[in-house]
C-alpha positions, 0 to 999 in steps of 0.5 A, a space after each residue: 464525530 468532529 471529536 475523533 478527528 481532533 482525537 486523531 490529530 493529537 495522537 498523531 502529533 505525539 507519535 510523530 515525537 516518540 523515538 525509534 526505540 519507543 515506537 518499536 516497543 509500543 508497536 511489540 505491545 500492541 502485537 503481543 495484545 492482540 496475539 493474546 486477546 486474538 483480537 480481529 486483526 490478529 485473526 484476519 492475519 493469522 487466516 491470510 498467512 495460513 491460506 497464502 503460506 500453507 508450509 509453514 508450520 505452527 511456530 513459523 506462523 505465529 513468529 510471522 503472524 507476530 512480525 505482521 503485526 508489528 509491521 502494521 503498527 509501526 506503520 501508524 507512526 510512520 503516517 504520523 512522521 508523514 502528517 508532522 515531520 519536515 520533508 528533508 528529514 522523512 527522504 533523509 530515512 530513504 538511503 538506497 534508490 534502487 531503480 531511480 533512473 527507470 522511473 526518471 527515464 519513464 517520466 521524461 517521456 511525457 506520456 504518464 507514468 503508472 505507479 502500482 505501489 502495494 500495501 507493503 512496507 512504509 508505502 505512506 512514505 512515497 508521498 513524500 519523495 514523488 512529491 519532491 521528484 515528480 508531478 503526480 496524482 493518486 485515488 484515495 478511498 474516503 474513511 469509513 469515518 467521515 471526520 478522519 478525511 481531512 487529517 489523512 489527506 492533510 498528511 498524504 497532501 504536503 508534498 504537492 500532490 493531487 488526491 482525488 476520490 474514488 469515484 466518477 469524478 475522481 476517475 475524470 480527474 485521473 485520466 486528465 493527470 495521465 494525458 498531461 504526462 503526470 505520474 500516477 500512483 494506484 494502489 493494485 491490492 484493494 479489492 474492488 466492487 464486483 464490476 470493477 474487478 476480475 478474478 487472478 491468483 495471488 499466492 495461489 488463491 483466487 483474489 478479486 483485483 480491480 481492472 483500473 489499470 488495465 482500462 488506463 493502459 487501453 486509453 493511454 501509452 503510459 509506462 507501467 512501474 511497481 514501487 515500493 518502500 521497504 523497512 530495514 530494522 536496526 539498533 539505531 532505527 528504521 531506515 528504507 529502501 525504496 524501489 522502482 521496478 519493470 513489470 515483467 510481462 506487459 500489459 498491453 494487448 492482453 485481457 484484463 485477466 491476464 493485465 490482473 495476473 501480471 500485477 498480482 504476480 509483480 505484487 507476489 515478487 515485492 512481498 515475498 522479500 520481506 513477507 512481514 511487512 505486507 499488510 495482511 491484517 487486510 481482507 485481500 480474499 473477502 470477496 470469493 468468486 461465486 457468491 455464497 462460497 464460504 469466507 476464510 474470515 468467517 471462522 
């Protein structure tokens, strides 16, 4: 098993050289292959764009089912450039901060800063400016293959911040980053156990959603922010743009399906600008509310 990891540092560590050209091209191929093998992948993004963008038609979603696909994989380049690349050059690719000053306001007040930042874009990225601008803290979800941990958390823990498990342990260690007045980042998409989560529409759809943040919001005053890095392609590469925005609606005082509503909601509003680039190769809807109703994936 230790051989996958080795693997995995290598093929990293040539990534992280390849030009922006060469990693364009490579992550066309690979959506092409899939597209034509109708690999999982393909198959899993074709069936969440379908279920969540019902009006397009065939063309439409074969030219967004493409793009997704593209997106996904340069995505694994973008990790690599995190795992190898100097700090200055991965926040020089950063040219536009849009709401900068809600973020820097949020920290200041010492009271924790909850940072929901979806699986969209080059989300990776954030690590690397967090680290530089704030003191902050973040969950991470174990590999299913134990000997790849350690070069993912290498990566994602360059830039000086604190990564801690999901699990009781992780959690304590969370709640102790939030009171000191850390920020705190939480991926709001990934499906939670049945006990962790509630049910709220995402574009429509009945989707699991994890009540975490509503139960940190109940013990904490902290500010509740969305972030997200979005890709802008052009001749001469890849450039972001990265933003931090207000909810909406609140999520103090409300139920935990009203707090799930808000977020998924809030969620909806990133994805729609660039709907390519969120990640929909993953299972959002793998877990439908009444157990033994039929899966979309199984088809």
């Amino acid at each position: 098993m230790a051989l996958i990891g080795s693997l995995l540092r290598g093929t990293l560590s040539i990534a992280s050289r390849l030009s922006p050209r060469s990693t364009f091209r490579l992550a066309d191929t690979f959506a092409r292959l899939n597209l034509v093998c109708n690999g999982q992948t393909a198959q899993v993004t074709r069936t969440n764009l379908a279920t969540c963008f019902p009006d397009l038609d065939e063309d439409a979603l074969k030219a967004r089912c493409r793009a997704s696909l593209i997106h996904m994989a340069l995505l694994f380049f973008e990790f690599a450039q995190l795992a190898y690349w100097p700090e200055k050059e991965l926040l020089e690719q950063i040219t536009e901060v849009e709401g900068k000053g809600l973020a820097d306001e949020a920290y200041a007040q010492g009271k924790g800063v909850l940072l929901l930042v979806p699986h969209f874009g080059n989300w990776e990225l954030l690590c690397a400016y967090l680290g530089a601008h704030y003191q902050f803290a973040a969950l991470y979800d174990p590999p299913k293959v134990a000997s790849t941990g350690p070069v993912i958390l290498e990566a994602r823990q360059r830039f000086e911040g604190e990564l801690y498990p999901i699990d009781t342990g992780g959690m304590r260690s969370l709640l102790r980053a939030i009171r000191d007045g850390k920020l705190i980042a939480v991926l709001p998409d990934q499906v939670p156990d049945r006990n962790a989560g509630v049910y709220a529409p995402f574009f429509g759809q009945p989707a699991l959603t994890m009540t975490l943040v509503h139960r940190l919001m109940q013990s904490n005053k902290a500010t509740v922010l969305m972030g997200s890095v979005e890709r802008r392609l052009h001749d001469a590469g890849i450039d972001y743009t990265l933003r931090f925005e207000a909810l909406e609606e609140t999520l103090s005082g409300v139920s935990p399906e009203e707090a799930a509503a808000s977020i998924n909601a809030a969620i909806e509003k990133v994805v729609r600008r660039a709907p390519e680039q969120y990640q929909w190769e993953y299972k959002r809807f793998k877990r439908p509310p009444q157990l033994g109703k039929f899966n979309i994936y199984r088809q």
